[in-house]
C-alpha positions, 0 to 999 in steps of 0.5 A: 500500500503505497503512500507516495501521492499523500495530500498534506492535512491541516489540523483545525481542532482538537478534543482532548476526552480522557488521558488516553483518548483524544479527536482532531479534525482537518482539512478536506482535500478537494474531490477526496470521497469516501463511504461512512464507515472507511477507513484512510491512511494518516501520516505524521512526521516526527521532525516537522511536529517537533519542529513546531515544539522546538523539539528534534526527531527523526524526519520520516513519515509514518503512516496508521490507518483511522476510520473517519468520525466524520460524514460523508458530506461534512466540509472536514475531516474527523478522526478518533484516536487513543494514545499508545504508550511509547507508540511511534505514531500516537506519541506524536500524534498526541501533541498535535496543534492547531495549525499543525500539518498531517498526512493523508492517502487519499484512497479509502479502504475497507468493507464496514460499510452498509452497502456490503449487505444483500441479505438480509434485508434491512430491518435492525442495524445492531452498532457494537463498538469499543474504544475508538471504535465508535469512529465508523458508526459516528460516521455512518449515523451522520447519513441520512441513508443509514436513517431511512433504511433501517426499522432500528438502530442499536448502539451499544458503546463499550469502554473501561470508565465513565471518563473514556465513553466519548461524544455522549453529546454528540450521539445524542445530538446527531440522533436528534438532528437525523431524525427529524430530517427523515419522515420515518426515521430508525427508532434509535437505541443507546446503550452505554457500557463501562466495564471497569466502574458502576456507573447508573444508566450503564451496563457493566460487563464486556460485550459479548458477555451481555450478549450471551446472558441476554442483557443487551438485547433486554436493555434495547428492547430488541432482540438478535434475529436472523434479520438483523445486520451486526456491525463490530468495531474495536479491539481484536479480542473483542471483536473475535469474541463479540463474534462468537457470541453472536454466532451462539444467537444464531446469527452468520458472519455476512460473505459476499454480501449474505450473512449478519455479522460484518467487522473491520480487519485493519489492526 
C-alpha cells in the first residue's frame, strides 16, 4: 500500500476526552470521497511536529490507518484516536496543534460499510463498538441513508470508565438532528457500557458477555434475529469474541454480501 501521492492535512481542532483518548479534525482535500464507515491512511512526521515544539526527531513519515468520525458530506475531516504508550505514531500524534500539518492517502479502504449487505434485508442495524471504535458508526449515523433504511438502530458503546465513553453529546445530538430530517426515521437505541466502574444508566460487563446472558438485547428492547445486520468495531479480542457470541444467537458472519455479522480487519 503505497503512500507516495499523500495530500498534506491541516489540523483545525482538537478534543482532548480522557488521558488516553483524544479527536482532531482537518482539512478536506478537494474531490477526496469516501463511504461512512472507511477507513484512510494518516501520516505524521516526527521532525516537522517537533519542529513546531522546538523539539528534534527523526524526519520520516509514518503512516496508521483511522476510520473517519466524520460524514460523508461534512466540509472536514474527523478522526478518533487513543494514545499508545511509547507508540511511534500516537506519541506524536498526541501533541498535535492547531495549525499543525498531517498526512493523508487519499484512497479509502475497507468493507464496514452498509452497502456490503444483500441479505438480509434491512430491518435492525445492531452498532457494537469499543474504544475508538465508535469512529465508523459516528460516521455512518451522520447519513441520512443509514436513517431511512433501517426499522432500528442499536448502539451499544463499550469502554473501561465513565471518563473514556466519548461524544455522549454528540450521539445524542446527531440522533436528534437525523431524525427529524427523515419522515420515518430508525427508532434509535443507546446503550452505554463501562466495564471497569458502576456507573447508573450503564451496563457493566464486556460485550459479548451481555450478549450471551441476554442483557443487551433486554436493555434495547430488541432482540438478535436472523434479520438483523451486526456491525463490530474495536479491539481484536473483542471483536473475535463479540463474534462468537453472536454466532451462539444464531446469527452468520455476512460473505459476499449474505450473512449478519460484518467487522473491520485493519489492526
Amino acid at each position: 500500500m503505497s503512500d507516495d501521492k499523500a495530500v498534506v492535512l491541516t489540523v483545525l481542532s482538537k478534543t482532548v476526552w480522557s488521558d488516553s483518548l483524544f479527536s482532531f479534525t482537518t482539512t478536506r482535500p478537494d474531490g477526496f470521497r469516501f463511504e461512512a464507515g472507511q477507513f484512510v491512511r494518516l501520516g505524521v512526521n516526527p521532525s516537522k511536529l517537533a519542529a513546531n515544539q522546538g523539539k528534534d526527531a527523526p524526519d520520516e513519515t509514518i503512516f496508521r490507518a483511522y476510520s473517519v468520525v466524520s460524514s460523508p458530506y461534512d466540509e472536514a475531516l474527523e478522526f478518533f484516536s487513543v494514545v499508545v504508550p511509547d507508540g511511534a505514531f500516537t506519541s506524536q500524534l498526541k501533541d498535535l496543534q492547531v495549525g499543525d500539518t498531517l498526512y493523508l492517502n487519499t484512497t479509502p479502504f475497507g468493507f464496514l460499510t452498509l452497502s456490503r449487505y444483500q441479505e438480509p434485508k434491512p430491518n435492525t442495524l445492531w452498532l457494537l463498538a469499543t474504544g475508538t471504535g465508535l469512529a465508523p458508526f459516528l460516521s455512518m449515523l451522520q447519513d441520512l441513508y443509514t436513517w431511512q433504511q433501517y426499522d432500528n438502530i442499536v448502539l451499544a458503546y463499550s469502554a473501561r470508565t465513565v471518563s473514556e465513553l466519548a461524544y455522549q453529546d454528540k450521539i445524542h445530538q446527531i440522533a436528534d438532528d437525523f431524525t427529524s430530517l427523515v419522515d420515518n426515521p430508525a427508532k434509535f437505541i443507546y446503550v452505554p457500557i463501562v466495564t471497569r466502574e458502576a456507573v447508573a444508566g450503564c451496563l457493566n460487563q464486556r460485550l459479548p458477555i451481555l450478549i450471551a446472558n441476554g442483557e443487551l438485547e433486554k436493555t434495547a428492547g430488541i432482540t438478535f434475529d436472523q434479520d438483523c445486520h451486526a456491525m463490530l468495531c474495536g479491539n481484536p479480542q473483542m471483536v473475535d469474541d463479540t463474534k462468537e457470541a453472536l454466532k451462539a444467537k444464531g446469527l452468520t458472519m455476512n460473505r459476499r454480501g449474505v450473512g449478519n455479522i460484518a467487522v473491520e480487519n485493519y489492526w
